[in-house]
C-alpha positions in Angstrom: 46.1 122.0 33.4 47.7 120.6 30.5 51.3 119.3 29.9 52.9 118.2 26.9 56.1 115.8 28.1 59.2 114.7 25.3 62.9 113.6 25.8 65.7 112.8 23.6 64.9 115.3 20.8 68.7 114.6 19.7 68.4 117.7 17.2 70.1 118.2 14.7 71.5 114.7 14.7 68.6 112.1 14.5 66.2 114.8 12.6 66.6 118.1 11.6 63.4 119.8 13.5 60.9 118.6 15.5 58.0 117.0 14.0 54.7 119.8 13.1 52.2 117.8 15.3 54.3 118.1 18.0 54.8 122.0 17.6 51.6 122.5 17.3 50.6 120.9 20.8 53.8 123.7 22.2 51.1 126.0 21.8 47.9 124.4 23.7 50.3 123.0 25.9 50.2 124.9 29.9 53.7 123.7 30.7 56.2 121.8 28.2 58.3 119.3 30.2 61.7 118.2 28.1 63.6 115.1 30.3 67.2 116.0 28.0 69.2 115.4 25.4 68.2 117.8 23.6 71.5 118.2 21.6 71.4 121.6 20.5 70.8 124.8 22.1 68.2 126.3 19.2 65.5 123.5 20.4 65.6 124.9 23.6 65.8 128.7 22.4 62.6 127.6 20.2 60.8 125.7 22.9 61.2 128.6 25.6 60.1 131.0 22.5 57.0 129.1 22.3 56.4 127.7 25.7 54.2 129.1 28.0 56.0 127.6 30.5 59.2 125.7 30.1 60.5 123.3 32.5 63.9 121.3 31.3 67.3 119.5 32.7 70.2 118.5 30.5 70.7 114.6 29.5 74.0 112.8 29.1 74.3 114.0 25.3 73.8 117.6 26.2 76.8 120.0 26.5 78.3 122.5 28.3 76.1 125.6 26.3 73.4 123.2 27.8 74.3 121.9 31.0 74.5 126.1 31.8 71.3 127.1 31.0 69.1 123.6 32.3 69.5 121.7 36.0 70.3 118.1 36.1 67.4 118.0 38.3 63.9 120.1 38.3 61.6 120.3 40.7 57.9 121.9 40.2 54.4 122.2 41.6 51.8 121.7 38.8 48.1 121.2 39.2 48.6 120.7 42.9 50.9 117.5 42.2 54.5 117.7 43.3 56.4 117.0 39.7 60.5 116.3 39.3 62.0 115.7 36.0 65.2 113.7 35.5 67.5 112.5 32.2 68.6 109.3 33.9 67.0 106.4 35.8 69.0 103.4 35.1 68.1 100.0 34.3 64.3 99.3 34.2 65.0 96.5 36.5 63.7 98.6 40.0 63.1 101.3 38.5 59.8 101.8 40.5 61.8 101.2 44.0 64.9 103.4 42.7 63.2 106.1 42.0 60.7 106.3 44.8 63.7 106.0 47.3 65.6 109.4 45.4 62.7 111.2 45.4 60.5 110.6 48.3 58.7 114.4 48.1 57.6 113.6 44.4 54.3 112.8 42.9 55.0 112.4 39.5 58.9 111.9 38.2 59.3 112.4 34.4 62.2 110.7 32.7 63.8 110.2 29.8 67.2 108.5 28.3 65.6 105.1 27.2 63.7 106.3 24.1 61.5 103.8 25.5 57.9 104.9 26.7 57.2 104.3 30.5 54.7 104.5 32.7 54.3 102.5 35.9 53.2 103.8 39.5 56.1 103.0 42.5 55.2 101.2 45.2 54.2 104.4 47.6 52.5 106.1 44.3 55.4 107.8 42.6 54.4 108.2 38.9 57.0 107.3 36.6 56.5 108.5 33.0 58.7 108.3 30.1 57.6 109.9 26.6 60.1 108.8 24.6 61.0 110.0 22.1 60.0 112.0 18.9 62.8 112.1 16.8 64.6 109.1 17.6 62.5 105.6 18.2 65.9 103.4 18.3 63.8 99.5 18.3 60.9 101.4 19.6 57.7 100.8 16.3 56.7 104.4 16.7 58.4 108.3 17.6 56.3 109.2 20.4 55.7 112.2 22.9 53.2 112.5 25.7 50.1 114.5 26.9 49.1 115.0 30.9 45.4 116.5 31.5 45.7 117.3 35.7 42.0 117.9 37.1 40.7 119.9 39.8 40.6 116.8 42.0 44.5 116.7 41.3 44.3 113.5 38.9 46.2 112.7 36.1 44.9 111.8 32.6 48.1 110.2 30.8 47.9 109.9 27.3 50.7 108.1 24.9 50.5 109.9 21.3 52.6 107.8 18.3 53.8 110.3 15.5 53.3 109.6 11.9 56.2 108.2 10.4 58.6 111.0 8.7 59.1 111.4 5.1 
């Protein structure tokens, strides 16, 4: 199974679409995980266009159009791995310990919020993955996005993909 995770898309303010590469991996993509702040409503009309599965939740920038269509949390079952997928985490510091105390029935928790990527296993084996971001780096060198490969033997091949710089 393959999964294609991104946050913080912050369309139309910080670029004006998503970047080709990472439209073109929609398409090979199982499931497309979004961890909010999206922005605007047509990103998430295009994603679920595209998408052969979409799973979402609305970030701290996202609005009431959004907040009605996408949970705050969500909550799936992917490759045999119990997957949650949150906006906010708060500070890094105890992250790990934070989030492995909410979400005790998880296996993998995707994040977003930071712009920062992230991944770190909680003690217990909680996951923690953040793809950043593609359209918004903030101090961060590169935009970025991620790509999960689950195998039959329900393992995770994580893979952080940097985006050429726009022009």
């Amino acid at each position: 199974m393959r999964l294609l995770l991104l946050s913080d898309t912050h369309l139309p303010k910080r670029a004006q679409s998503l970047p080709a590469e990472l439209l073109a991996r929609v398409a090979d993509a199982d499931v497309v995980v979004h961890a909010g702040d999206w922005v605007d409503v047509a990103t998430l009309d295009l994603l679920q266009e595209r998408s052969r599965r979409l799973i979402g939740v609305y970030g701290n920038n996202d609005g009431p159009a959004l907040r009605a269509r996408l949970p705050e949390v969500a909550r799936a079952e992917l490759g045999g791995l119990r997957f949650g997928v949150v906006h906010e985490t708060g500070p890094a510091q105890g992250r790990e310990r934070r989030c492995a105390r909410r979400f005790p029935d998880l296996d993998v928790l995707v994040f977003g919020h930071s712009h920062i990527p992230w991944d770190t296993t909680a003690p217990g084996g909680l996951r923690l993955l953040n793809p950043g971001s593609p359209t918004d780096r903030r101090r961060q060198p590169h935009h970025t996005y991620m790509t999960i490969v689950i195998s039959e033997v329900r393992s995770l091949t994580v893979e952080l993909h940097r985006l050429a710089a726009p022009r």
